[in-house]
N, C-alpha and C positions, 0 to 999 in steps of 0.2 A: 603412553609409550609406544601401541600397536602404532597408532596414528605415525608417527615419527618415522619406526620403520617401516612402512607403509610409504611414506612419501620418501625418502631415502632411498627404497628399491627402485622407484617410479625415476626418481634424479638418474640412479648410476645406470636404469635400462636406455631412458633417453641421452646419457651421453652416450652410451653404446651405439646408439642410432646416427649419434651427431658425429662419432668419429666414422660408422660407416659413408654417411653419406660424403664424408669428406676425403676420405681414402676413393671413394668412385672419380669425385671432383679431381684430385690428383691426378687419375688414372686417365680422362677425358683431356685433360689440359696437356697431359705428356705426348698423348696421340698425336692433338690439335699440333702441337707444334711438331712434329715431325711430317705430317702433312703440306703448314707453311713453309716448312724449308725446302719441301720437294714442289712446291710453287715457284718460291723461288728459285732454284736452278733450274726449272723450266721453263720459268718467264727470263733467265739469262741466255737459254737455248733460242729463244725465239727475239731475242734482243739481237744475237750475232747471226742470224739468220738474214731479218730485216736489215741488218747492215750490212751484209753480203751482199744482200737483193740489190740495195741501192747504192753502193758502191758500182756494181756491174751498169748497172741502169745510166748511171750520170757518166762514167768512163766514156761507156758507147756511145752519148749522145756529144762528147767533147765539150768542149767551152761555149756555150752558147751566151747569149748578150740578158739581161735582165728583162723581165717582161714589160718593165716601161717603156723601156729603150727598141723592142721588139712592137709593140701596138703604133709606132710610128711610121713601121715599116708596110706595105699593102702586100708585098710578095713574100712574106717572112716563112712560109711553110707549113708544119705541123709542129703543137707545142706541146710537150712533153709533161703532165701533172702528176703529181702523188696527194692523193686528198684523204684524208682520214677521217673515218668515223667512229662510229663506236655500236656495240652491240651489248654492252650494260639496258637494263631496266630501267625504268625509270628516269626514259632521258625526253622524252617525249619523241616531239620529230626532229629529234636532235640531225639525223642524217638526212635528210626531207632539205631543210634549211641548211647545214654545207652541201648539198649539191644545187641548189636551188640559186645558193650564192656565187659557187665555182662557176657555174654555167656564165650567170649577168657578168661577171667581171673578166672571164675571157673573150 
């Protein structure tokens, strides 16, 4: 019978253990998400930013003729790019290779 209660305390200390750890997990996952959502409206801050930028950019520059239509021309001027990269991990020369390629094709 010792034996019994003996494992019996041993079961309700480790569910003890099992709801603390799981009360932390709640508490880590509440954060996490209040942090994602201040991600989000900062990556929405910087969405209307970027479109501000390139709205002004293209205005100023007017209507200009497509760049195929433009490489037939020899006096066409200067031409105007937005080339994007990225600055994530783990991309290799991810930015190596689009600038490498904007360059050959203008």
């Amino acid at each position: 019978m010792s034996d019994t209660t003996a494992s019996l305390h041993r079961k309700i200390v480790g569910a003890g253990d099992l709801q603390s750890v799981v009360r932390t997990m709640k508490a880590v996952a509440a954060s996490s998400i209040g942090q994602y959502e201040n991600s989000v409206r900062a990556l929405a801050d910087y969405y209307h930013t970027v479109e501000l930028g390139l709205g002004v950019c293209l205005r100023e520059s007017g209507s200009t003729p497509l760049i195929a239509e433009r490489k037939r021309q020899t006096d066409a001027g200067a031409i105007g790019v937005v080339v994007f990269g990225s600055d994530q991990g783990l991309v290799g020369q991810f930015n190596d290779v689009v600038a490498d390629y904007t360059i050959k094709t203008l």
